[in-house]
GULUMVO-876886 format. One record per atom (N, C-alpha, C, O): z, y, x; residue number from 1; residue in one letter. Coordinates in steps of 0.02 Angstrom, whole numbers, plus 50000, padded with zeros to 5 digits. Atoms other than C-alpha are relative to their C-alpha. Example, Ala and Ser with C-alpha at 12.3 -4.5 7.8 and 13.67 -1.06 7.14 Angstrom:
2
@w=50000	v=49941	u=50045	i=1	aa=A;
@w=50390	v=49775	u=50615	i=1	aa=A;
@w=50000	v=50060	u=50045	i=1	aa=A;
@w=50033	v=50059	u=50097	i=1	aa=A;
@w=49997	v=49941	u=49958	i=2	aa=S;
@w=50357	v=49947	u=50684	i=2	aa=S;
@w=50037	v=50055	u=49961	i=2	aa=S;
@w=50045	v=50110	u=49986	i=2	aa=S;
***
This chain:
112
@w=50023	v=49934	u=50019	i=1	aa=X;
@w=55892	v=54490	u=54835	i=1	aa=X;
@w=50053	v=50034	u=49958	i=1	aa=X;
@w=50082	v=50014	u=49907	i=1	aa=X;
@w=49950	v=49927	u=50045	i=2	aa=X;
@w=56000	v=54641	u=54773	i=2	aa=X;
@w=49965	v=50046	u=49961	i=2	aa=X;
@w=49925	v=50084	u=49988	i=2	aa=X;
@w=50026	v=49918	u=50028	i=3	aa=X;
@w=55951	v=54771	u=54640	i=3	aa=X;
@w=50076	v=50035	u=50017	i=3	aa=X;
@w=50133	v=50019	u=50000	i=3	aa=X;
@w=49976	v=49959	u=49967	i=4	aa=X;
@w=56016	v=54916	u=54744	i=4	aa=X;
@w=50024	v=50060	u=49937	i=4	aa=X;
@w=49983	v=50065	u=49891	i=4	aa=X;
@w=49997	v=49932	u=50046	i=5	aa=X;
@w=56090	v=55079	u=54630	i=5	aa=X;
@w=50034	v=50040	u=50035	i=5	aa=X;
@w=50066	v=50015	u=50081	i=5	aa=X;
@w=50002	v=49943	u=49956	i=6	aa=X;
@w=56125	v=55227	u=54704	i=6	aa=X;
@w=50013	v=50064	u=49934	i=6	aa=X;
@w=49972	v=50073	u=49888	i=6	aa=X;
@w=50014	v=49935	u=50021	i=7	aa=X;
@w=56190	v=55398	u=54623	i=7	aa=X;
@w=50035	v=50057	u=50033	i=7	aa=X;
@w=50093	v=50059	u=50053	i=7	aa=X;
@w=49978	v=49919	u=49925	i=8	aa=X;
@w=56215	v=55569	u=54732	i=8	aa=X;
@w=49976	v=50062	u=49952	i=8	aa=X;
@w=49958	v=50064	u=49893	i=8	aa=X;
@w=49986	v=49931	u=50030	i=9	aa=X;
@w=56211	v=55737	u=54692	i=9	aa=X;
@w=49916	v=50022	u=50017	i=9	aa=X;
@w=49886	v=49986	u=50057	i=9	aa=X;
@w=50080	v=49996	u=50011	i=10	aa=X;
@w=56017	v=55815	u=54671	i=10	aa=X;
@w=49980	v=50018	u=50067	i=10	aa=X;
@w=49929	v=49996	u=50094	i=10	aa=X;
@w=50017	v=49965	u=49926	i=11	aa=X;
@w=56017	v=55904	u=54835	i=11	aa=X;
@w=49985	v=49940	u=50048	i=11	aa=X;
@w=49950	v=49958	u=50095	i=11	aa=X;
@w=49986	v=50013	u=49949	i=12	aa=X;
@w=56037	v=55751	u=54936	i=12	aa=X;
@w=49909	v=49953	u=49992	i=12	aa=X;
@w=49878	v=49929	u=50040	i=12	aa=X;
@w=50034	v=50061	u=49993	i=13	aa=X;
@w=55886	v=55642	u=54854	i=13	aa=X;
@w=49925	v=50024	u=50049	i=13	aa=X;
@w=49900	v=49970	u=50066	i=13	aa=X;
@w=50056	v=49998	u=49949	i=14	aa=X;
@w=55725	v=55710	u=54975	i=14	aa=X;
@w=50029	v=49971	u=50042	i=14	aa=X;
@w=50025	v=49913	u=50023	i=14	aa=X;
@w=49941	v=50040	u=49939	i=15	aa=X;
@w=55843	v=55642	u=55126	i=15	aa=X;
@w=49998	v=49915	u=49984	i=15	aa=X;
@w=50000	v=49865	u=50021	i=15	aa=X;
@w=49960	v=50061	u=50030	i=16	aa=X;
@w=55879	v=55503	u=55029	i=16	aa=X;
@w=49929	v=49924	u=49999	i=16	aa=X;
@w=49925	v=49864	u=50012	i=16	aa=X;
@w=50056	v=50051	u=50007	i=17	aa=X;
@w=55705	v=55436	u=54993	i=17	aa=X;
@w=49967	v=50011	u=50079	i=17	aa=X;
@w=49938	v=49960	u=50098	i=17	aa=X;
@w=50018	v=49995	u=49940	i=18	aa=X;
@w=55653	v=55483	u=55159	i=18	aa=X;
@w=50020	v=49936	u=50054	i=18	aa=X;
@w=49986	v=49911	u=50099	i=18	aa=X;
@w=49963	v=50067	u=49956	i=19	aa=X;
@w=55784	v=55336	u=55232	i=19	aa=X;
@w=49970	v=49960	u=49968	i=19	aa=X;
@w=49938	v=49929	u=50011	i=19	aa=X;
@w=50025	v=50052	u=50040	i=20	aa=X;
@w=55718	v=55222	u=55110	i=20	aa=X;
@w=49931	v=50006	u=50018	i=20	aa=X;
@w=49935	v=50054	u=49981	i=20	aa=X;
@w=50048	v=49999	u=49956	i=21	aa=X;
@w=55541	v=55227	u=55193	i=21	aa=X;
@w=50004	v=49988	u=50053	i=21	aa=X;
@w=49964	v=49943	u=50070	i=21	aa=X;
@w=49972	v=49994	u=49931	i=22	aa=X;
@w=55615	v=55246	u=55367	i=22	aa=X;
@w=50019	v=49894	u=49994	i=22	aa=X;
@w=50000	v=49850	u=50032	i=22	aa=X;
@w=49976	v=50071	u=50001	i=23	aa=X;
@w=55700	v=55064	u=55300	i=23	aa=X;
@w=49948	v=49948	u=49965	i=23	aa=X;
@w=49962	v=49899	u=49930	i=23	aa=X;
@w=50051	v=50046	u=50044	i=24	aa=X;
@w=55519	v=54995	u=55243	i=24	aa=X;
@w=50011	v=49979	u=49925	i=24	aa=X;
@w=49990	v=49930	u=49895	i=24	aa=X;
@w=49986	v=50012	u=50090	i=25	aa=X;
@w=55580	v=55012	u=55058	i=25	aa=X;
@w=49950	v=50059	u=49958	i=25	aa=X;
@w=49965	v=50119	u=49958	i=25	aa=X;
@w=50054	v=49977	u=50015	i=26	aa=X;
@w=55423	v=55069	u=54969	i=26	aa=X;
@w=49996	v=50013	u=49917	i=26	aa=X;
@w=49950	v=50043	u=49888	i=26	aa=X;
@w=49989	v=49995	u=50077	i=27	aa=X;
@w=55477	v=55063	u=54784	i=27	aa=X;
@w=50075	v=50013	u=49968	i=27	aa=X;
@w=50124	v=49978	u=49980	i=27	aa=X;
@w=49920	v=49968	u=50027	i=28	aa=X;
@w=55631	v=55150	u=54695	i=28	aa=X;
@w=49962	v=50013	u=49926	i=28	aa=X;
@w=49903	v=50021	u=49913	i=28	aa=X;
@w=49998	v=49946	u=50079	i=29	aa=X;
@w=55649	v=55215	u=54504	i=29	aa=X;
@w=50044	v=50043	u=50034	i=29	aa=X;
@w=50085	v=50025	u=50076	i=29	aa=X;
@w=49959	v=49949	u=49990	i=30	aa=X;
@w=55722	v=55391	u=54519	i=30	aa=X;
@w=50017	v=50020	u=49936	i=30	aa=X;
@w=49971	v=50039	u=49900	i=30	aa=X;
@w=50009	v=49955	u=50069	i=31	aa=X;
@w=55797	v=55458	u=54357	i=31	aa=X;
@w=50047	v=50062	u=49991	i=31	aa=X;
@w=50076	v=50085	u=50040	i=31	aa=X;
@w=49958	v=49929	u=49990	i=32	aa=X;
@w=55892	v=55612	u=54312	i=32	aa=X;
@w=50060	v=49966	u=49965	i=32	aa=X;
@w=50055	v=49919	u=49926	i=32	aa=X;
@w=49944	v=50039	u=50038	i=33	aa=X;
@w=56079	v=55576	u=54263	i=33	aa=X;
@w=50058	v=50049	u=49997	i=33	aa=X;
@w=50064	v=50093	u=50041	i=33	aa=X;
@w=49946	v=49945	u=49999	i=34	aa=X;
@w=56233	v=55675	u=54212	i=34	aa=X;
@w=50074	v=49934	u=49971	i=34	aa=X;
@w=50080	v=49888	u=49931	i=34	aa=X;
@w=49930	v=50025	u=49999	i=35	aa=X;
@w=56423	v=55622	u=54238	i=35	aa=X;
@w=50027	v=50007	u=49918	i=35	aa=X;
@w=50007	v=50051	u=49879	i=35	aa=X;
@w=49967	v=49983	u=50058	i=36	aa=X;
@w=56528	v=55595	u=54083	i=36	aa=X;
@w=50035	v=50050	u=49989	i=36	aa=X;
@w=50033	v=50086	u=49940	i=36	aa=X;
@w=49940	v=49928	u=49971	i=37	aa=X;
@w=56657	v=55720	u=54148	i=37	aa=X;
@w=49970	v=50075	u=49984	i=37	aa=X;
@w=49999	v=50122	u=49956	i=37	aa=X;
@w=50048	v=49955	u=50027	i=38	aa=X;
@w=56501	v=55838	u=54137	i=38	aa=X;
@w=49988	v=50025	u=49921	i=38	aa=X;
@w=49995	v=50080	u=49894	i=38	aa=X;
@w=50005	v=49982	u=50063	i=39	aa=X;
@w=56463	v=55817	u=53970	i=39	aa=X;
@w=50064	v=50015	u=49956	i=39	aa=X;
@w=50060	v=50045	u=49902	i=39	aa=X;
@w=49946	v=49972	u=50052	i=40	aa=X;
@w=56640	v=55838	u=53900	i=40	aa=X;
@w=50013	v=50034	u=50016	i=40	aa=X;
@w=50051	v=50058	u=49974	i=40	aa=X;
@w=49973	v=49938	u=49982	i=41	aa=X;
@w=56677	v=55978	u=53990	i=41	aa=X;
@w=49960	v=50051	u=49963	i=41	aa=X;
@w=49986	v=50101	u=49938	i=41	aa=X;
@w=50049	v=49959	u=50015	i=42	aa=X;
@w=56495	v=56051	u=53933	i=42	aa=X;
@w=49977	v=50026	u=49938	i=42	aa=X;
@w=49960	v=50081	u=49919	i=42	aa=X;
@w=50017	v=50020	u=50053	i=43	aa=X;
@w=56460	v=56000	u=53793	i=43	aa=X;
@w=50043	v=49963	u=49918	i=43	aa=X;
@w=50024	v=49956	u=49860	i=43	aa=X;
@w=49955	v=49980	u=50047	i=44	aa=X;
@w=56609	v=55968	u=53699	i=44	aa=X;
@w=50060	v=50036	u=49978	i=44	aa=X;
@w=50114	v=50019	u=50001	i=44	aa=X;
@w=49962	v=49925	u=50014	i=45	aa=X;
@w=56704	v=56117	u=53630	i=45	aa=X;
@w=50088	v=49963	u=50047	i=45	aa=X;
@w=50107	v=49973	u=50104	i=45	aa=X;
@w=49942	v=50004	u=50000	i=46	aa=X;
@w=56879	v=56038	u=53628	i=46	aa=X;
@w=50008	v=49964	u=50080	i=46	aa=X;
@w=50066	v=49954	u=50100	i=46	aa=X;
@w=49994	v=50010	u=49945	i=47	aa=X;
@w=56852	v=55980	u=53795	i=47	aa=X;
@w=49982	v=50052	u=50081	i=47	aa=X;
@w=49982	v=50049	u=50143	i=47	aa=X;
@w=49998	v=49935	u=49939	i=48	aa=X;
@w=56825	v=56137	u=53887	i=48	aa=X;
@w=50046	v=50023	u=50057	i=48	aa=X;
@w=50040	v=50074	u=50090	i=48	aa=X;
@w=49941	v=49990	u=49964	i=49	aa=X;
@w=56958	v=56142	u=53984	i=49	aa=X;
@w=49979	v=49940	u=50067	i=49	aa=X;
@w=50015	v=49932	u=50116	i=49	aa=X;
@w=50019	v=50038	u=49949	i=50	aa=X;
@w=56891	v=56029	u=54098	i=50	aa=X;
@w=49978	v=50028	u=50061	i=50	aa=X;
@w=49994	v=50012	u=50119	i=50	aa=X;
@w=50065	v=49984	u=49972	i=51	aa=X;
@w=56760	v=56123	u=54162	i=51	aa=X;
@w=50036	v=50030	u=50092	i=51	aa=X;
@w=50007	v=50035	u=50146	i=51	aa=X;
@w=49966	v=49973	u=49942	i=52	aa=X;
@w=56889	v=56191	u=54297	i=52	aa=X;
@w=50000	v=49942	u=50062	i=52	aa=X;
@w=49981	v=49950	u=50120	i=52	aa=X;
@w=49967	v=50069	u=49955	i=53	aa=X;
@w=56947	v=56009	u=54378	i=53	aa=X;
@w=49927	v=49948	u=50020	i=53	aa=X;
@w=49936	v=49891	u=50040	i=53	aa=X;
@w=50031	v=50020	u=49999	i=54	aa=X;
@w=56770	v=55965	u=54390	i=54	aa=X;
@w=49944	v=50031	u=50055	i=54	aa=X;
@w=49900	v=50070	u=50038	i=54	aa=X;
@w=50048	v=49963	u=49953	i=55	aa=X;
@w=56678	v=56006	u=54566	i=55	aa=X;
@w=49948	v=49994	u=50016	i=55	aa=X;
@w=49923	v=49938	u=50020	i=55	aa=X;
@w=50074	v=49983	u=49980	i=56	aa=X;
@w=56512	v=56083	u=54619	i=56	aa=X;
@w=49969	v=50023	u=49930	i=56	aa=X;
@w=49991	v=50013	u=49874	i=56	aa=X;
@w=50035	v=49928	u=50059	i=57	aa=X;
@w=56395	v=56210	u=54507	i=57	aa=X;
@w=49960	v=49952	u=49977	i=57	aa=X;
@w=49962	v=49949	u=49916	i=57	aa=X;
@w=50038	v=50036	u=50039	i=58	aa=X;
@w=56262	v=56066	u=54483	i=58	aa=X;
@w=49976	v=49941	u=49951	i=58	aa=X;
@w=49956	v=49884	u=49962	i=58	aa=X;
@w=49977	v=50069	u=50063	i=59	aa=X;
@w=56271	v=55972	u=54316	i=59	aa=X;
@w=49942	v=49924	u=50012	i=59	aa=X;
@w=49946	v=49870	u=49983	i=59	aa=X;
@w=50016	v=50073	u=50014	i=60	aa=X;
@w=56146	v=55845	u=54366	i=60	aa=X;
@w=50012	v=49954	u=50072	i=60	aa=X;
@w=50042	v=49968	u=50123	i=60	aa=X;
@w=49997	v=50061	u=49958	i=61	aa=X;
@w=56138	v=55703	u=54468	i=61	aa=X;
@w=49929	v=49966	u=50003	i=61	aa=X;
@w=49885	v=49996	u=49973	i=61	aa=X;
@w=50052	v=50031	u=49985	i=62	aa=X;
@w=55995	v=55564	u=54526	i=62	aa=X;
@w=50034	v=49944	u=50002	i=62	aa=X;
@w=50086	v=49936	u=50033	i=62	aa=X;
@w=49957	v=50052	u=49994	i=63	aa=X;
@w=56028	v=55394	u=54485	i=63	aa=X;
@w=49918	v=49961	u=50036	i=63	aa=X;
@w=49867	v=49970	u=50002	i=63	aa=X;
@w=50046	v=50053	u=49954	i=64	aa=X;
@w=55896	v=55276	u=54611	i=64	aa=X;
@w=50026	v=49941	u=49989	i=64	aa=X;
@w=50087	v=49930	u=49991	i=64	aa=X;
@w=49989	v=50067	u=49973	i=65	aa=X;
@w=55868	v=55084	u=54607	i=65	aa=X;
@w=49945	v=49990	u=50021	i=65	aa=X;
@w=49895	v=50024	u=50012	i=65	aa=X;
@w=50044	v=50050	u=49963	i=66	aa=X;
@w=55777	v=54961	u=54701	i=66	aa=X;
@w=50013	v=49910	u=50016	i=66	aa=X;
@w=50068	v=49887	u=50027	i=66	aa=X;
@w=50003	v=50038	u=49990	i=67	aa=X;
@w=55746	v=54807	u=54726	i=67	aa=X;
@w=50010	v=49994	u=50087	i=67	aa=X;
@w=49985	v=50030	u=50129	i=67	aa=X;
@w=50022	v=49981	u=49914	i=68	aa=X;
@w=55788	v=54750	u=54910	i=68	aa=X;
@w=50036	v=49947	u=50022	i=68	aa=X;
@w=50082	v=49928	u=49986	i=68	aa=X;
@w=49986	v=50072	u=49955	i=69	aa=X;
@w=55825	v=54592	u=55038	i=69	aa=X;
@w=50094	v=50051	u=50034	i=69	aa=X;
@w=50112	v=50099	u=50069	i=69	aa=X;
@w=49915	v=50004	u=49963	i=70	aa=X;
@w=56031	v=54589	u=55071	i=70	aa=X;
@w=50005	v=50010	u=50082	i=70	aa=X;
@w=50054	v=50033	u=50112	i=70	aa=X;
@w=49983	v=49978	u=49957	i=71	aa=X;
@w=55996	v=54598	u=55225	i=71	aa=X;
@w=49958	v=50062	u=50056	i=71	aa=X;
@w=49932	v=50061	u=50112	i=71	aa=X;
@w=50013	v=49908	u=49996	i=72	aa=X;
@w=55953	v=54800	u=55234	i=72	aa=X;
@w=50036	v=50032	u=49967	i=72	aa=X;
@w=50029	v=50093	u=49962	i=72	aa=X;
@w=49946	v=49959	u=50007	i=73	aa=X;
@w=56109	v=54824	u=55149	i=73	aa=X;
@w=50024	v=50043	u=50016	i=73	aa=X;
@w=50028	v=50095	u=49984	i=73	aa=X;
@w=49947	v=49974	u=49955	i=74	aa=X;
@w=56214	v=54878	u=55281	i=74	aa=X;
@w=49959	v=50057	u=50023	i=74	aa=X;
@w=49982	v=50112	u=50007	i=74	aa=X;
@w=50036	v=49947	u=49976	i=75	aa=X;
@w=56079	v=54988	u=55365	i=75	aa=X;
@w=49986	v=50060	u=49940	i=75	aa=X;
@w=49986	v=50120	u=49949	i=75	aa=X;
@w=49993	v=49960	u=50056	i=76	aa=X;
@w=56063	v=55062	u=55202	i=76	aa=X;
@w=50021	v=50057	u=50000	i=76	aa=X;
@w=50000	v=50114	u=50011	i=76	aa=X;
@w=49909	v=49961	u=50015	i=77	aa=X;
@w=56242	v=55122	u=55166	i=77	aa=X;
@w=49983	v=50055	u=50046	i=77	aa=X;
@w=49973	v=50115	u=50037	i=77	aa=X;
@w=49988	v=49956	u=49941	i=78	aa=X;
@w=56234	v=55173	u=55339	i=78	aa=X;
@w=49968	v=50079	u=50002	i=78	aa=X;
@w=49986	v=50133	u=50025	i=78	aa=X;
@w=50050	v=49931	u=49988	i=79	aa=X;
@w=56093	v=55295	u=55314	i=79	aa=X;
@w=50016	v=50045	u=49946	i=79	aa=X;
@w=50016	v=50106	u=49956	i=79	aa=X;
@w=49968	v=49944	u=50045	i=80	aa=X;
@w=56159	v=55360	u=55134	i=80	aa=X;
@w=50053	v=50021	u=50039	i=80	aa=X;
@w=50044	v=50079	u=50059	i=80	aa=X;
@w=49950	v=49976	u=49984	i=81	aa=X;
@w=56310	v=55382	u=55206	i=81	aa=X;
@w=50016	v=50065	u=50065	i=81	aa=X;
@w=50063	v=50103	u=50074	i=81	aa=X;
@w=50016	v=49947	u=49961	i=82	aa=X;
@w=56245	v=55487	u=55347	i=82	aa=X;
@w=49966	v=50061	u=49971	i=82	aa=X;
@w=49971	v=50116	u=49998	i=82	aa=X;
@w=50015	v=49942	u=50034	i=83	aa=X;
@w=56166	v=55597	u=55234	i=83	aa=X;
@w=50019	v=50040	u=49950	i=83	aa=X;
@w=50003	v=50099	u=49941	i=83	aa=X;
@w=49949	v=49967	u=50052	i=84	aa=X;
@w=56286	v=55618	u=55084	i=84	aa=X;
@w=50058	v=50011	u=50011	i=84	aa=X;
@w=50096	v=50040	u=49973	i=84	aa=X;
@w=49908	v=50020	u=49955	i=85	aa=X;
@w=56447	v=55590	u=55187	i=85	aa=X;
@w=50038	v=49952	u=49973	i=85	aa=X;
@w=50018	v=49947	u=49915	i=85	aa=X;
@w=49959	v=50030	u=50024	i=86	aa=X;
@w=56575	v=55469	u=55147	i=86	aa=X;
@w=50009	v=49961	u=49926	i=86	aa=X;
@w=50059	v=49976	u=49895	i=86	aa=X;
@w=49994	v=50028	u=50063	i=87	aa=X;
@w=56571	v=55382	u=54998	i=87	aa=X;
@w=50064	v=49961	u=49985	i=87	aa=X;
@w=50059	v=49913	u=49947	i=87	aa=X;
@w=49949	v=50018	u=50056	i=88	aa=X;
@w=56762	v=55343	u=54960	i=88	aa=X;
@w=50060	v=50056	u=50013	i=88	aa=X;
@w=50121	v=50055	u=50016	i=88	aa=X;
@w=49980	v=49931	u=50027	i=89	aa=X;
@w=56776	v=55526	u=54951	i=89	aa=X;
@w=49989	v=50007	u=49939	i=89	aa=X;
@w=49934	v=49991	u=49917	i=89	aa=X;
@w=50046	v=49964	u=50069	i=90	aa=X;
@w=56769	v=55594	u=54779	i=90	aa=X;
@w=49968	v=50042	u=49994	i=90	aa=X;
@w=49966	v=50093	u=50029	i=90	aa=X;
@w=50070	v=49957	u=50001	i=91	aa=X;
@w=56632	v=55666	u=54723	i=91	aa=X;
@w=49937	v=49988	u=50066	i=91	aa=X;
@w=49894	v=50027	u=50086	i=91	aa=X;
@w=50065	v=50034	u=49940	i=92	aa=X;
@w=56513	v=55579	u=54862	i=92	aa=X;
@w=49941	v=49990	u=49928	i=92	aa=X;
@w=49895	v=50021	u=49903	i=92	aa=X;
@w=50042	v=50079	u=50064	i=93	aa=X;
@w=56432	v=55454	u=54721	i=93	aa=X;
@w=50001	v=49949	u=49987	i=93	aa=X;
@w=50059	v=49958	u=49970	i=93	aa=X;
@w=49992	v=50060	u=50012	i=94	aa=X;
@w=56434	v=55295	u=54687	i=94	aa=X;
@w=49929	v=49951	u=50003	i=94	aa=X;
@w=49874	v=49954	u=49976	i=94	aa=X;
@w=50078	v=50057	u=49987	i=95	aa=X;
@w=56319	v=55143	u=54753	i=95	aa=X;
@w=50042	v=49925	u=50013	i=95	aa=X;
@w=50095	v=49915	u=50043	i=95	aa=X;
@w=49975	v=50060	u=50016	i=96	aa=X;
@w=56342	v=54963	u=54715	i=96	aa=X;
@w=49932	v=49943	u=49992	i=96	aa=X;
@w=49879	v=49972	u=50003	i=96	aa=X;
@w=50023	v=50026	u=49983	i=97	aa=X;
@w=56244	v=54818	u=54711	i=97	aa=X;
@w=49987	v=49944	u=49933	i=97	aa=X;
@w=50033	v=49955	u=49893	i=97	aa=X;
@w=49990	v=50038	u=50030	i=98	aa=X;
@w=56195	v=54665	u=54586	i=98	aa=X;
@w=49950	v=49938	u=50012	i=98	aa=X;
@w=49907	v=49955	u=50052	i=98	aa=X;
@w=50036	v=50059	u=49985	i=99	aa=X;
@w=56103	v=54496	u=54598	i=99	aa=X;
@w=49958	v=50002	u=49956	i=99	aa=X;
@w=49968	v=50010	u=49896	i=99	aa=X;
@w=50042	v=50013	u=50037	i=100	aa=X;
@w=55949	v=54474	u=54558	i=100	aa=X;
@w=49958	v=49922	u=49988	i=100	aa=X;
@w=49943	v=49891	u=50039	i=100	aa=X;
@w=50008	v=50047	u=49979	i=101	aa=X;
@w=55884	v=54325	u=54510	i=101	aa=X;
@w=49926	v=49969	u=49999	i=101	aa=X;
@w=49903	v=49924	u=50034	i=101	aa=X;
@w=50054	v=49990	u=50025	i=102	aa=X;
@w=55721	v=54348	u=54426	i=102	aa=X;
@w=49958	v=50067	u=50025	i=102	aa=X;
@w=49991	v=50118	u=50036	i=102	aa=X;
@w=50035	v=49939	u=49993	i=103	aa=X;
@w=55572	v=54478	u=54468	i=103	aa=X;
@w=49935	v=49982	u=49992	i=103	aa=X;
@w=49920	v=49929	u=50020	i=103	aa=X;
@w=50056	v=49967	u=50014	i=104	aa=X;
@w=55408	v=54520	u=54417	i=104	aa=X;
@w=49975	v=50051	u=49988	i=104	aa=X;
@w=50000	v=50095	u=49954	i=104	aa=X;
@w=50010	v=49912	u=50021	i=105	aa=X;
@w=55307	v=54660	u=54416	i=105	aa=X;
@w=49970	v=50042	u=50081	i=105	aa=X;
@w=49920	v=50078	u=50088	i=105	aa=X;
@w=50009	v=49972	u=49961	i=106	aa=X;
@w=55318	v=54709	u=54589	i=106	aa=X;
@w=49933	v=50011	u=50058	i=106	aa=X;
@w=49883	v=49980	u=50039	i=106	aa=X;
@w=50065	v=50004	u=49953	i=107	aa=X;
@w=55181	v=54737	u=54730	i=107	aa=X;
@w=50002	v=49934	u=50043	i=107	aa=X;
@w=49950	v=49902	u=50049	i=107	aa=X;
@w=49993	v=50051	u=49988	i=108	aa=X;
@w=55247	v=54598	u=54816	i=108	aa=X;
@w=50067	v=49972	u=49998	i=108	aa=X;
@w=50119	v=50003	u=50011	i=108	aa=X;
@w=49931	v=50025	u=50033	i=109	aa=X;
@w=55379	v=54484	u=54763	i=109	aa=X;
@w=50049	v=49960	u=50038	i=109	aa=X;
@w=50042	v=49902	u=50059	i=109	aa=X;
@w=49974	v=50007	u=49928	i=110	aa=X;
@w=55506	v=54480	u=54880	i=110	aa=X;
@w=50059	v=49916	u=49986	i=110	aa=X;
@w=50103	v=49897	u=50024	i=110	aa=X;
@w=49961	v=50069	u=50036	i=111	aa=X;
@w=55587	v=54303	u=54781	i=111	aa=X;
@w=49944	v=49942	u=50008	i=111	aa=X;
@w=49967	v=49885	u=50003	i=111	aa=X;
@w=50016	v=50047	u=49966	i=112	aa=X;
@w=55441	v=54202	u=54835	i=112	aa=X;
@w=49974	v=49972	u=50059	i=112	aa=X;
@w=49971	v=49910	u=50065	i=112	aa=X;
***
């Protein structure tokens, strides 16, 4: 089992959770999230100068995880990647992966 993370730009996440259903994945956290790059450009004076080298008008972001069987990885990717484009473009987002080894909590617990 993988906890899945996922972050894209706000526009893309209806799409986004839509594949994640489509891929029988029935549970995500969604939270709201803003780039560092964001906040120093925004929010700190002496860093204003940023605000230029930093693309697209919308300061937030969506950061998604899930819990999910390694092997719905790949189909995954496949389907963000059809809907956000490319991810080792900049400015796509960033999605990565970590081992889980422990879980409780869930509706059903995909570790026993």
């Amino acid at each position: 089992m993988q906890c899945f993370f996922l972050i894209i730009k706000e526009d893309f996440l209806d799409e986004v959770l839509e594949a994640f259903l489509e891929l029988d994945i029935r549970g995500a956290t969604v939270l709201d999230s803003v780039g560092m790059g964001r906040i120093l450009a925004y929010e700190i004076p002496i860093f204003a100068g940023l605000r230029s080298i930093i693309p697209g008008s919308r300061p937030y972001n969506k950061t998604i995880f899930t819990i999910i069987n390694t092997t719905i990885l790949e189909p995954l990717v496949n389907a963000i990647e059809q809907i956000c484009g490319d991810f080792s473009q900049p400015g796509t987002g960033v999605m990565f992966t970590m081992p889980v080894e422990f879980v409780k909590g869930l509706a059903e617990n995909p570790l026993s």
